[in-house]
N, C-alpha and C positions, 0 to 999 in steps of 0.2 A: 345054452338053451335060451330060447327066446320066451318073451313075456304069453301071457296065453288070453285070450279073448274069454271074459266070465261075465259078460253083461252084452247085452243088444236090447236097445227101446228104438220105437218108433216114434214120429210125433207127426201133427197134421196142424199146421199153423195158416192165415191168412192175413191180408192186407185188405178190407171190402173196399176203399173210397182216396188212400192216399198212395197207391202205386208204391209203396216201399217193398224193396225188395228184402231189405234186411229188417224191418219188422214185421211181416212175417216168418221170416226162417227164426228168429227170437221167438215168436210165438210156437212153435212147430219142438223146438227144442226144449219149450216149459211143458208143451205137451208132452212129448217123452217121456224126461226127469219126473213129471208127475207120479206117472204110472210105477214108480221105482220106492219102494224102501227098502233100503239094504241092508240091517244092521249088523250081518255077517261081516262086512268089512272093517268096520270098528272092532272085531271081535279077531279077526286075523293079528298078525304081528308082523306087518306090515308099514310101512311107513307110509305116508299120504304123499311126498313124491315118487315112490314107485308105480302109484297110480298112475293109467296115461290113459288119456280118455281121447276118443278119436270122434269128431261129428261130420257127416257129410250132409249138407245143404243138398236138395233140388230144388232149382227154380228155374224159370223161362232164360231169364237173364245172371246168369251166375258173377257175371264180373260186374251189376249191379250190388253184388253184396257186402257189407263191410264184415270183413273172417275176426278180424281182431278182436271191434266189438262184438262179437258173438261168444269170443272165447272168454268173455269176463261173464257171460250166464252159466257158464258151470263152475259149478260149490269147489268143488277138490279135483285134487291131480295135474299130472301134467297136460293140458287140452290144445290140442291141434285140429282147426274147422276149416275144410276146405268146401267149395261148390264148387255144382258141376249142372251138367242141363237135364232139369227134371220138372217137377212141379205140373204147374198150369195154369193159365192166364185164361179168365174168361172175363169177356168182352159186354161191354154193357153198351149196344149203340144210341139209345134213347139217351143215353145220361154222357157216352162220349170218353167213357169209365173204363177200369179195370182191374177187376178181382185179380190179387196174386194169391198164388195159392202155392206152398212153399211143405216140399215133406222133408224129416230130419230120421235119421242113423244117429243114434249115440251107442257110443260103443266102449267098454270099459275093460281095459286088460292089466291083470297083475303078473307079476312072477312068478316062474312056475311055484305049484301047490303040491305037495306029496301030503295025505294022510287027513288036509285043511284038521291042522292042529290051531285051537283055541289059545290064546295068551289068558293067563292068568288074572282075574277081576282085582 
């Protein structure tokens, strides 16, 4: 059996004035994880690399992002960040500028779960 998907966050991150593409998709993926407390996981008997945690980046420019450093913002598991072309880039011509605007997939899958038996405190 394969592991099973137990978690999807979204997140909405931006860049306003330095054209990073990869600070915003960091922002986007703290937005996500924000919205998450999980304490059910702790509470499995599980081990924290069975976790595999999957993000996918959109942005304008996806081979502007660095995946690596992205996978060092998430806490636990094993994390693999790909991009791909999503997001939106909106243009500022008075200033010559441009908003990146970067949306995140995080996505958290365990092993399969029969009964989500508690381990013992």
């Amino acid at each position: 059996m394969t592991d099973q998907r137990v978690i999807i966050e979204m997140g909405m991150g931006n860049d306003q004035y330095g054209q990073d593409y990869t600070k915003a998709a960091a922002r986007a993926i703290e937005d996500a994880i924000r919205h998450s407390s999980l304490p059910i996981i702790k509470s499995l008997s599980i081990a924290e690399t069975d976790m595999r945690v999957s993000v996918t980046i959109g942005v304008q420019r996806p081979e502007a992002v660095n995946t690596d450093q992205l996978a060092t913002k998430l806490p636990h598991g094993q994390v693999t960040v790909k991009a791909v072309k999503g997001g939106l880039n909106v243009e500022n011509p008075q200033a010559g500028t441009v908003i990146v605007i970067a949306s995140a997939a995080v996505e958290v899958f365990l092993p399969p779960q029969s009964g989500w038996k508690l381990k013992d405190s």
